[in-house]
C-alpha atoms as an extended CHARMM CRD file, in Angstrom:
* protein
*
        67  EXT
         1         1  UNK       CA             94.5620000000      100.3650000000      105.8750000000  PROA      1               0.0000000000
         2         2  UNK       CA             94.2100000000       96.7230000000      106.5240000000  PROA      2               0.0000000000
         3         3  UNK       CA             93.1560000000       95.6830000000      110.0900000000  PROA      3               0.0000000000
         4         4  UNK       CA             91.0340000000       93.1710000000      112.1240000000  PROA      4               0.0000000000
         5         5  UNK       CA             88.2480000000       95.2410000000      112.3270000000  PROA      5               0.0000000000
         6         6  UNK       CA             87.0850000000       94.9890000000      108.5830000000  PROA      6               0.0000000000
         7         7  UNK       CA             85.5560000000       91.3710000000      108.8910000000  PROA      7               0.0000000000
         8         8  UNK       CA             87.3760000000       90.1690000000      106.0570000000  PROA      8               0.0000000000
         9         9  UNK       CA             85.6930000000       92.9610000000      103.8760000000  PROA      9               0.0000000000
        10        10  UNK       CA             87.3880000000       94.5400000000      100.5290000000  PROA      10              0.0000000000
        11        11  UNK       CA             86.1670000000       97.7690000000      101.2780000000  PROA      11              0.0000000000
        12        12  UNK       CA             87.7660000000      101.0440000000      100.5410000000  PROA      12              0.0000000000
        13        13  UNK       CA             87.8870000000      103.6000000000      103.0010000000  PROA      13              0.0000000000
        14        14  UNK       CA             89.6240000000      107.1060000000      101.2320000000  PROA      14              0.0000000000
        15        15  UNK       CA             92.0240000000      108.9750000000      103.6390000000  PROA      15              0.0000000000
        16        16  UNK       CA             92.2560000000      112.7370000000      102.9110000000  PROA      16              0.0000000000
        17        17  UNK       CA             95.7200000000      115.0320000000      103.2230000000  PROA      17              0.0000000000
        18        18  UNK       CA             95.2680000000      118.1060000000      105.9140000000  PROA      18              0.0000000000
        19        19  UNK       CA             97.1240000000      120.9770000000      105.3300000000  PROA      19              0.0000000000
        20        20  UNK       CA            100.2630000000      120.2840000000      108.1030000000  PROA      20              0.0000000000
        21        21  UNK       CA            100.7690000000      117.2900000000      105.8660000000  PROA      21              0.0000000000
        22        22  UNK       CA             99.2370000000      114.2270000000      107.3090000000  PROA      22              0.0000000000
        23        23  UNK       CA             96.5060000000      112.1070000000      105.7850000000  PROA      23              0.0000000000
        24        24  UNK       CA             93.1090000000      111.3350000000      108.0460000000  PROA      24              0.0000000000
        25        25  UNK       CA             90.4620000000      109.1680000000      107.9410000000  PROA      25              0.0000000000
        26        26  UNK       CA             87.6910000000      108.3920000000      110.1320000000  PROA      26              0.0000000000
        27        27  UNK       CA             86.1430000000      104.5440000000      110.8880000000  PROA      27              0.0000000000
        28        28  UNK       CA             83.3890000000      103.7610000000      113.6060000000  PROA      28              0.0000000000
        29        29  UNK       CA             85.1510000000      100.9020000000      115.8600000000  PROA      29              0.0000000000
        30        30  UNK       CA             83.0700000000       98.3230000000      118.5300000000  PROA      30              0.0000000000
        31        31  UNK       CA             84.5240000000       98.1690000000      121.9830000000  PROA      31              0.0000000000
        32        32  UNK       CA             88.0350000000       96.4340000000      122.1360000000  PROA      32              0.0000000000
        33        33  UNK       CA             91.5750000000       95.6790000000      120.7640000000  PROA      33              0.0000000000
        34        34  UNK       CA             91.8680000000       96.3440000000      117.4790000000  PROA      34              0.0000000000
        35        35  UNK       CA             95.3770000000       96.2490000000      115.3860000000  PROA      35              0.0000000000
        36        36  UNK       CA             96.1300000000       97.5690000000      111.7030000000  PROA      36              0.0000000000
        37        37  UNK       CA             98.6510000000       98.3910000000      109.4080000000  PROA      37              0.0000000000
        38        38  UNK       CA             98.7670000000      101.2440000000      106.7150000000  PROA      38              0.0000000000
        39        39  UNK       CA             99.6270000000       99.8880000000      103.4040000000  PROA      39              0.0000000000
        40        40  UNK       CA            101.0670000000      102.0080000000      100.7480000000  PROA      40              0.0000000000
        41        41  UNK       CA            101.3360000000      100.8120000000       97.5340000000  PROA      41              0.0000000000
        42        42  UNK       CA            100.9960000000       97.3230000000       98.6570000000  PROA      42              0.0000000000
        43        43  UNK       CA            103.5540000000       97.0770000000      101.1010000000  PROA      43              0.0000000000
        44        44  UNK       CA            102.6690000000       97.3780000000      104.9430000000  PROA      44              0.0000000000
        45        45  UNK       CA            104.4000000000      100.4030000000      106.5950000000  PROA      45              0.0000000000
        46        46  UNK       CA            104.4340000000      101.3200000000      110.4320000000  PROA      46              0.0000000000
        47        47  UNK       CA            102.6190000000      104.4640000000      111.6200000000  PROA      47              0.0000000000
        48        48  UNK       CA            105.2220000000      107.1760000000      111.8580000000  PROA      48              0.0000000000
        49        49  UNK       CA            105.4120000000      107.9570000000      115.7480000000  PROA      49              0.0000000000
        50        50  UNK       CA            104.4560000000      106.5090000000      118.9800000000  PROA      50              0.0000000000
        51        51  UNK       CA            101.6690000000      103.9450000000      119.0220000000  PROA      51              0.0000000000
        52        52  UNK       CA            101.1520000000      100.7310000000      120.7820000000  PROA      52              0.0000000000
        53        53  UNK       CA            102.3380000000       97.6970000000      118.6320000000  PROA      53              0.0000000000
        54        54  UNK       CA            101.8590000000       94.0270000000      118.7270000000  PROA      54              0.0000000000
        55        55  UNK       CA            103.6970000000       91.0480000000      116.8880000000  PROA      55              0.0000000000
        56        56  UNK       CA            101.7970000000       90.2240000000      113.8720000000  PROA      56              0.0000000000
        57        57  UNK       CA            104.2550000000       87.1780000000      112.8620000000  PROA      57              0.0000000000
        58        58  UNK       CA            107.2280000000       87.0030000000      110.5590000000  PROA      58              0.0000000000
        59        59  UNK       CA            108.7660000000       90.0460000000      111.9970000000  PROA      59              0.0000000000
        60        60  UNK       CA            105.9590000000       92.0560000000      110.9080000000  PROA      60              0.0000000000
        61        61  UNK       CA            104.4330000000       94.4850000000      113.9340000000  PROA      61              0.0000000000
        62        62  UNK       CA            101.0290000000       95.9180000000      113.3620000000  PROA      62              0.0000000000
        63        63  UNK       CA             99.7310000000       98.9730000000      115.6260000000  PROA      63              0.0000000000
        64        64  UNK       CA             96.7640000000       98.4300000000      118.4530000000  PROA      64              0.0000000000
        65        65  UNK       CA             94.5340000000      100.8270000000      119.3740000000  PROA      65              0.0000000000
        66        66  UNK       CA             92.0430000000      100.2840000000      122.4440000000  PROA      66              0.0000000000
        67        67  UNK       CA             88.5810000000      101.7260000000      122.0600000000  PROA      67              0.0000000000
């Protein structure tokens, strides 16, 4: 997951795969917008589903969440 709540940090956060399927992982957020992408195997992919998105340049859309 890549997204402008990491500071610019390299860290790793591991997602783990529920039994209906889906993969879940849990990150402490500050007030605010923030947007992300989920990137699989190195190339960005759009969350399956319904979410908020916002233009992230070069036809690239990254999803917003509002905490």
């Amino acid at each position: 997951m890549a997204g402008n709540f990491r500071d610019g940090t390299e860290t790793t956060r591991p997602f783990r795969k529920c039994k209906d399927g889906t993969w879940r992982t849990t990150l402490r957020l500050d007030p605010g917008i923030h947007e992300y992408r989920i990137i699989v195997s190195g190339i960005g992919c759009p969350e399956p589903g319904p979410s908020a998105r916002r233009a992230g340049g070069s036809d690239v859309f990254n999803c917003v969440v509002w905490v």
